[in-house]
Each structure stands twice: as C-alpha cells, then as structure tokens.
N, C-alpha and C positions, 0 to 999 in steps of 0.2 A: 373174490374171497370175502367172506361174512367177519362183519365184527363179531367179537367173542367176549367174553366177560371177565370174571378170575375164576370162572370153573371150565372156562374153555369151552363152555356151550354156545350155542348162537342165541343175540341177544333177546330175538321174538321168541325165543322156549323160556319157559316159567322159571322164574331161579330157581336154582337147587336149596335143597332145605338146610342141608349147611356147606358152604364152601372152603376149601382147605383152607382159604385165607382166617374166615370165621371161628372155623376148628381151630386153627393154630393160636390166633386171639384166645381164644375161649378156656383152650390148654393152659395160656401162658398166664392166664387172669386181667389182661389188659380190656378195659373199658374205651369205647370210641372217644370219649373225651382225654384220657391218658395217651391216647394213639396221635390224637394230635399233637399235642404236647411232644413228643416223643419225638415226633415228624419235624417240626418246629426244630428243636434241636438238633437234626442234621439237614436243618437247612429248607425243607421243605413246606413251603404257606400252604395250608388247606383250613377251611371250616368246619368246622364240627358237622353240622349238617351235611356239607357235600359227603363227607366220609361216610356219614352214618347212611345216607342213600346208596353209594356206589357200592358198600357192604349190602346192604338188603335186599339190591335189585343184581346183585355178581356181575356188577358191569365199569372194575374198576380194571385200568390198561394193567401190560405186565408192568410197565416200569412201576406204576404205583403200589402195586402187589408187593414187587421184590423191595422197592422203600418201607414201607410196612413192615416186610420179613425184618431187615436191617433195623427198621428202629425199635423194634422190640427184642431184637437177640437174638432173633431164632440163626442157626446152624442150620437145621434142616426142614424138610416141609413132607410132614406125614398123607400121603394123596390114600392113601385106604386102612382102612381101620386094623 
C-alpha cells in the first residue's frame, strides 16, 4: 500500500492544484499561520513551516487533516465543487 497525501493521491504524483484541506482553509479564510495557532489550542505543536509544506506538497496524514478540519470549525469537507 502507497502513502497518500490529503488528496488521497500517491505521494510521487504532482500535488493537486487545490486540496480539499486547502479549499476548505481558503473557504473558511484561515491563513497557515492562524492554523497554527488554532492547532496549538487543541493541543496540537506544529511549526508554521512544517504546515505550510505538508499543505503545498498534499502530504499531510489523515489524522493531521481531520485536526485542521476540527481546529478551524469545519462540520463538513466539500470534496467537489
């Protein structure tokens, strides 16, 4: 079984150009640096940088995905437009 990203693709195919994680950020108006933060407050240490990589390259785990989802609010996750 192949590692996968937060687009569910394998991780040697090119990220995708926006990942639902990205879209739903982007919906919601959170900035990588606010997402920390965010994270932070339910308990989660990440760097700014690491975030802002595992975002650009779609190669963050689910658990990190679904902490994301939770620290910004989201209820649900829009997978097609």
């Amino acid at each position: 079984m192949r590692a996968t990203g937060c687009s569910g693709r394998n991780n040697r195919e090119a990220p995708p150009e926006n990942s639902p994680l990205k879209a739903e950020l982007k919906r919601k108006g959170v900035t990588c640096a606010q997402l920390v933060e965010r994270l932070a407050g339910i308990g989660i240490s990440e760097k700014e940088v690491n975030v802002a990589n595992k975002l650009s390259q779609g190669k963050c785990s689910a658990a990190l995905m679904l902490a994301c989802l939770k620290a910004v609010g989201s209820q649900n996750l829009h997978l097609a437009d």
